[in-house]
C-alpha positions in Angstrom: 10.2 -75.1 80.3 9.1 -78.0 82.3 10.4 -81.0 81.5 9.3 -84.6 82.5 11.4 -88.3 82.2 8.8 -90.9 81.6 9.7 -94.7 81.8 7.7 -97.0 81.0 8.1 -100.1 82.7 7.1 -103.6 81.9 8.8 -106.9 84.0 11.2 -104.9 84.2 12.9 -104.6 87.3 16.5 -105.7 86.2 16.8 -102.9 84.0 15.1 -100.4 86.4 18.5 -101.1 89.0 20.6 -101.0 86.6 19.6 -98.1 84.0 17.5 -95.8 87.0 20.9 -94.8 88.9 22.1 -93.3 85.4 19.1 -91.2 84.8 18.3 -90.0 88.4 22.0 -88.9 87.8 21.8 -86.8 84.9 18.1 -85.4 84.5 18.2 -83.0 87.2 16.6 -80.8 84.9 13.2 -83.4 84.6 11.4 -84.8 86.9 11.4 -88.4 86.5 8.6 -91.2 85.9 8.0 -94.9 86.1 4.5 -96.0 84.7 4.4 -99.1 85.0 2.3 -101.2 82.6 0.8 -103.8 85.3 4.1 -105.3 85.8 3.7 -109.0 87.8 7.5 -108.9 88.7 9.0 -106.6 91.7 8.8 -103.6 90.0 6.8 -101.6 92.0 8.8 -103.1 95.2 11.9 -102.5 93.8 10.9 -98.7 92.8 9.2 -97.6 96.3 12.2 -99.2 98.4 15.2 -97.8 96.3 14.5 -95.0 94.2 12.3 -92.5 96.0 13.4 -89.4 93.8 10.7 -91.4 91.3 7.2 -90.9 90.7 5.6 -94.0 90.0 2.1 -94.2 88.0 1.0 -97.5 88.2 -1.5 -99.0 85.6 -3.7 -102.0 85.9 -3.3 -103.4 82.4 -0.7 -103.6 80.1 -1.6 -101.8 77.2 1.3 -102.0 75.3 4.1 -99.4 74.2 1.4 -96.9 72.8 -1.5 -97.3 75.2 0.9 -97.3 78.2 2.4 -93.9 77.1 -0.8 -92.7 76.1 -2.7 -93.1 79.5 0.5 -92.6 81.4 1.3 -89.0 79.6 -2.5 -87.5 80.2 -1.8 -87.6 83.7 1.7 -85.7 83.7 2.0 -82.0 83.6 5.2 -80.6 81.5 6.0 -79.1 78.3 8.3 -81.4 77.3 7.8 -85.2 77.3 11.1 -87.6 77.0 9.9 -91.0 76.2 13.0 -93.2 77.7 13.0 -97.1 77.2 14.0 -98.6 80.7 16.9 -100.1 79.3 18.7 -96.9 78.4 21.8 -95.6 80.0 22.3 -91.4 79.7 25.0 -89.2 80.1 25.8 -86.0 81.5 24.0 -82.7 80.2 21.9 -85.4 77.9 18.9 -83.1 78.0 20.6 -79.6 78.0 20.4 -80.0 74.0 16.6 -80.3 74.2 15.8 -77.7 76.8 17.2 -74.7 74.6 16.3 -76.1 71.2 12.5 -76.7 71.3 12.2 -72.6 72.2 11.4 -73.1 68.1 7.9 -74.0 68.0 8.2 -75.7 64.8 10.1 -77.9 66.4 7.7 -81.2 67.7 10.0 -84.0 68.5 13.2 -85.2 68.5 16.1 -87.7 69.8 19.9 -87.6 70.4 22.2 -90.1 69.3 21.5 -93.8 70.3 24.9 -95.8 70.4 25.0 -99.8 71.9 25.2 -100.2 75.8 27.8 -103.4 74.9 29.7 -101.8 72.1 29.7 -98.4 73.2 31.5 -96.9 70.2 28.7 -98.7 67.8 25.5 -97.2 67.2 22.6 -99.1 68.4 19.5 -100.8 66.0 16.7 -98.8 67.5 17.2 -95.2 66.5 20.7 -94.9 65.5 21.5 -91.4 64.4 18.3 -90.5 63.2 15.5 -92.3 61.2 13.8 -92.4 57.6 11.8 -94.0 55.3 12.6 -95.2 51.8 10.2 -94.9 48.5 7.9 -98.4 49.8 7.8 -97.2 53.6 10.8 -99.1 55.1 12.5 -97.5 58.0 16.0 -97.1 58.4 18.5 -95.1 60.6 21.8 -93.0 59.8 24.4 -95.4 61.0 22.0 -98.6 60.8 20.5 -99.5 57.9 18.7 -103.3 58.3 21.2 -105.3 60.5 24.1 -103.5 59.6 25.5 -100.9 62.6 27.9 -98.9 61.8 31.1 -97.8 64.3 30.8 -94.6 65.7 33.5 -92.2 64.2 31.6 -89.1 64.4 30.3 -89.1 60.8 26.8 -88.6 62.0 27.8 -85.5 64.4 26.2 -82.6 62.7 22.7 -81.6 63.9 19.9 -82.4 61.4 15.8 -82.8 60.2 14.8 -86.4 60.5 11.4 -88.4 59.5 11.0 -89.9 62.5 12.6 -90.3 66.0 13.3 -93.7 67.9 10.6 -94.8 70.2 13.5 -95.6 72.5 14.2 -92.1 73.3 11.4 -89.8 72.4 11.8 -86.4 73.0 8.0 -84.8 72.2 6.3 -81.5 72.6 3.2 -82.5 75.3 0.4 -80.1 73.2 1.7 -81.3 69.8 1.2 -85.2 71.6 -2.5 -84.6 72.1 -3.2 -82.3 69.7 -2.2 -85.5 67.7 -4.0 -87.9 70.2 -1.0 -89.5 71.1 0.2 -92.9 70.3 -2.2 -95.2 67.4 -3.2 -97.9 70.3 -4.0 -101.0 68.0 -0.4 -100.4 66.8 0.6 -101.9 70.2 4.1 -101.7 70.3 6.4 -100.8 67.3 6.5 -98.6 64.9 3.8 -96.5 66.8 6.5 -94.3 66.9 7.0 -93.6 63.1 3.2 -93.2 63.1 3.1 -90.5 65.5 6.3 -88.6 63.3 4.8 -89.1 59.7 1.3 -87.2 61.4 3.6 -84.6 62.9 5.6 -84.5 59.6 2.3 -83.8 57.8 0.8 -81.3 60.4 3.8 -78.8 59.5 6.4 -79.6 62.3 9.5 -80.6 61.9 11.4 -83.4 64.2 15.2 -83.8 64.7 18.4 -85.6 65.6 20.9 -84.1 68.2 24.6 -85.5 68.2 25.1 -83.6 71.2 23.3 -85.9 73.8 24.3 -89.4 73.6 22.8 -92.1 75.3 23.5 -96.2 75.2 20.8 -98.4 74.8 20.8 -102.3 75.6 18.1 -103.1 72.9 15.7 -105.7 72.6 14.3 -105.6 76.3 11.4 -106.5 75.8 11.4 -108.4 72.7 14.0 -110.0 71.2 14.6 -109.5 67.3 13.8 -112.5 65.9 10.6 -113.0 68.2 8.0 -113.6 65.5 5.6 -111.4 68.0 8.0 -108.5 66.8 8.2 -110.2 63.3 4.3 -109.7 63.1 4.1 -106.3 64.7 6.5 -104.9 62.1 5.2 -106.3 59.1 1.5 -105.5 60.4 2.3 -102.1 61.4 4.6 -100.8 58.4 1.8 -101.7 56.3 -0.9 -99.5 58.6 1.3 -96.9 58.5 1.9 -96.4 54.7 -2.5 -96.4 54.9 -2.7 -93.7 56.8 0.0 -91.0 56.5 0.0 -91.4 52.1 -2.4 -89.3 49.8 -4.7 -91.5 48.2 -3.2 -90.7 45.0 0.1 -92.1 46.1 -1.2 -95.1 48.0 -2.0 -98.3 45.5 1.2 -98.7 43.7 3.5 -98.0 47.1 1.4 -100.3 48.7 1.2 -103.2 46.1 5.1 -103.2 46.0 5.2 -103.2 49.7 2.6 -105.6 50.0 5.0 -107.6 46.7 8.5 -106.8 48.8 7.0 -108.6 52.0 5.9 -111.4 50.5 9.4 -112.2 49.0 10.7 -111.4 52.6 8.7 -113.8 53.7 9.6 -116.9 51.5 13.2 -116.1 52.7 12.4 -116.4 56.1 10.9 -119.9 55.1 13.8 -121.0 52.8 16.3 -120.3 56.2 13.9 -122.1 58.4 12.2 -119.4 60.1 9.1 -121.1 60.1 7.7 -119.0 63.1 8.6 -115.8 61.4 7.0 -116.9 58.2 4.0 -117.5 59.3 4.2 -114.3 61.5 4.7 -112.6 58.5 1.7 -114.4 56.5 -0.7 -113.3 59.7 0.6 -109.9 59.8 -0.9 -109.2 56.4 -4.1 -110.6 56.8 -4.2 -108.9 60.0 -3.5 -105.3 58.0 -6.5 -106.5 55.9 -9.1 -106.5 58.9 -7.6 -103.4 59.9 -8.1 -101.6 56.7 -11.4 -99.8 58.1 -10.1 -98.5 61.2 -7.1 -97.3 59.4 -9.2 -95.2 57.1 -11.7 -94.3 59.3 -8.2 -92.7 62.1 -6.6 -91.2 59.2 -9.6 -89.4 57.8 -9.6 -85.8 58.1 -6.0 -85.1 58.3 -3.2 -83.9 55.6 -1.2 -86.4 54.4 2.2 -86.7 52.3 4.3 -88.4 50.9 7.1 -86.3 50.9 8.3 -87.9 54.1 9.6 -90.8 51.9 13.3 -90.9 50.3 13.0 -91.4 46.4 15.1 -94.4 46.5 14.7 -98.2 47.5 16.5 -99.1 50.8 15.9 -102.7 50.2 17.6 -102.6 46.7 20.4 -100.5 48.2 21.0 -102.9 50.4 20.4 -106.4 49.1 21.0 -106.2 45.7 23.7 -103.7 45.5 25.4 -103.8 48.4 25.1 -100.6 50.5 25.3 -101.3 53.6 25.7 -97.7 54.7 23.4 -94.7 54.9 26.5 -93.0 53.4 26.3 -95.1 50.3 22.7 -94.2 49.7 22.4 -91.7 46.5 22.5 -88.7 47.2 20.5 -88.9 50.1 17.7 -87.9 48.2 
């Protein structure tokens, strides 16, 4: 099985000497990628001069998370695809897990276990120990539910079927990537990646979490949390994708109480003074509403479900009665 590293790097080069070493390293069984998303920093300097084990793709225009990976990964041959923010650190025999487990051809996509570069016995926001959706299409992780990380005691060692695998270290099945036509472009960045899950989710494949590679990732490299560019990304995005994965059947009332749950989100953010993220949020939904065409128009003609979503809320779990684990959630169900 042929198995390719792909970074994609944007102003990056900070994180390229300091994460690159890790993974040149440890992936001798890859060969490793930069594509670099018409970085204006030394990136591309910094790359040809220090790290010549590296292929470098370089694009003329940033296209964002989704349209870098998409034009980057047409022109790169291998069976398997690992989608690796440039800010992650790996360890030994990280991709030895993989390798042997995708010989199951149900098997589409995947990540290991994401723990904080700073608190390295912490699991980190972006992909945790595996992620899922509740009943009105919010994501959460297995050891990080909203802002709340939990300490890594191994309690989330045991290998198992997720919803959706962290855009920060994709592990993905190159045919079942453009079978699926890759990455939802007008997504941009975040959340593309739950997208591309819920589709693989509803076109019979199954995705999974592996505790037995472990990787530390820094976390917001390229955008902080509280940048209100995130802010509206999020709040656009989780909306699209509840549009196009759900059965029609199932979409009005999950998508009134989403649409219901992000407006009270975002009188909070104005009651605390978040003025920027308010407003982010306010432009998020009204740009969801232009988008409502397209959205229909990309999702027509393949199966949706909603069986992807937990029967509970996350958001009541959480803020009204305290849960702050996914332990705590009932039954899991």
């Amino acid at each position: 099985m042929k198995v390719a590293v792909v970074i994609l790097n944007y102003n990056g080069a900070d994180h390229l000497k300091t994460f690159l070493p890790s993974v040149i390293q440890y992936s001798n069984e890859a060969e490793i990628w930069v594509a670099d998303n018409a970085s204006i920093d030394d990136s591309i300097e910094i790359l040809t001069s220090q790290f010549n084990a590296v292929k470098v793709l370089e694009m003329t225009e940033n296209t964002g998370y989704a349209g870098g990976y998409n034009r980057a990964l047409s022109g790169i041959e291998a069976d398997l695809l690992v989608l690796l923010n440039s800010d992650v650190e790996v360890t030994p025999n990280w991709l030895l897990p993989f390798i042997g487990a995708f010989e199951d051809k149900k098997l589409a996509a995947a990540q290991p276990k994401i723990l904080s570069y700073h608190q390295k016995d912490y699991f980190e926001y972006a992909g945790a120990a595996g992620g899922f959706l509740d009943k009105w299409g919010y994501p959460f992780c297995r050891g990080r539910v909203f802002d709340t990380c939990e300490k890594d005691i191994g309690q989330y060692d045991d290998e198992l079927e997720i919803a959706w695998a962290t855009g920060a270290c994709l592990v993905i099945r190159s045919d079942v990537f453009q079978k699926l036509d890759g990455f939802d472009e007008r997504f941009f960045a975040h959340m593309e990646e739950i997208d591309i899950c819920w589709r693989i989710r509803n076109a019979g494949y199954i995705i999974k979490y592996f505790p037995e590679s472990t990787v530390f990732h820094l976390g917001g490299g390229t955008l902080n949390k509280s940048n209100p560019r995130k802010t509206f990304l999020n709040y656009r995005n989780g909306l699209a994708i509840l549009l196009k994965n759900l059965p029609l059947a199932a979409l009005p009332y999950r998508l009134f109480v989403r649409l219901i749950l992000d407006g009270v989100s975002g009188i909070k953010l104005l009651l605390d003074g978040k003025l920027s993220d308010f407003w982010a949020v306010l432009r998020a939904h009204f740009a969801f509403y232009r988008m409502i065409p397209y959205l229909l128009k990309k999702s027509k003609g393949y199966p949706k479900s909603s069986l992807v979503l937990k029967k509970y809320s996350v958001v009541w779990q959480y803020f009204v009665k305290g849960n702050k684990k996914f332990s705590q959630m009932p039954n899991h169900d």
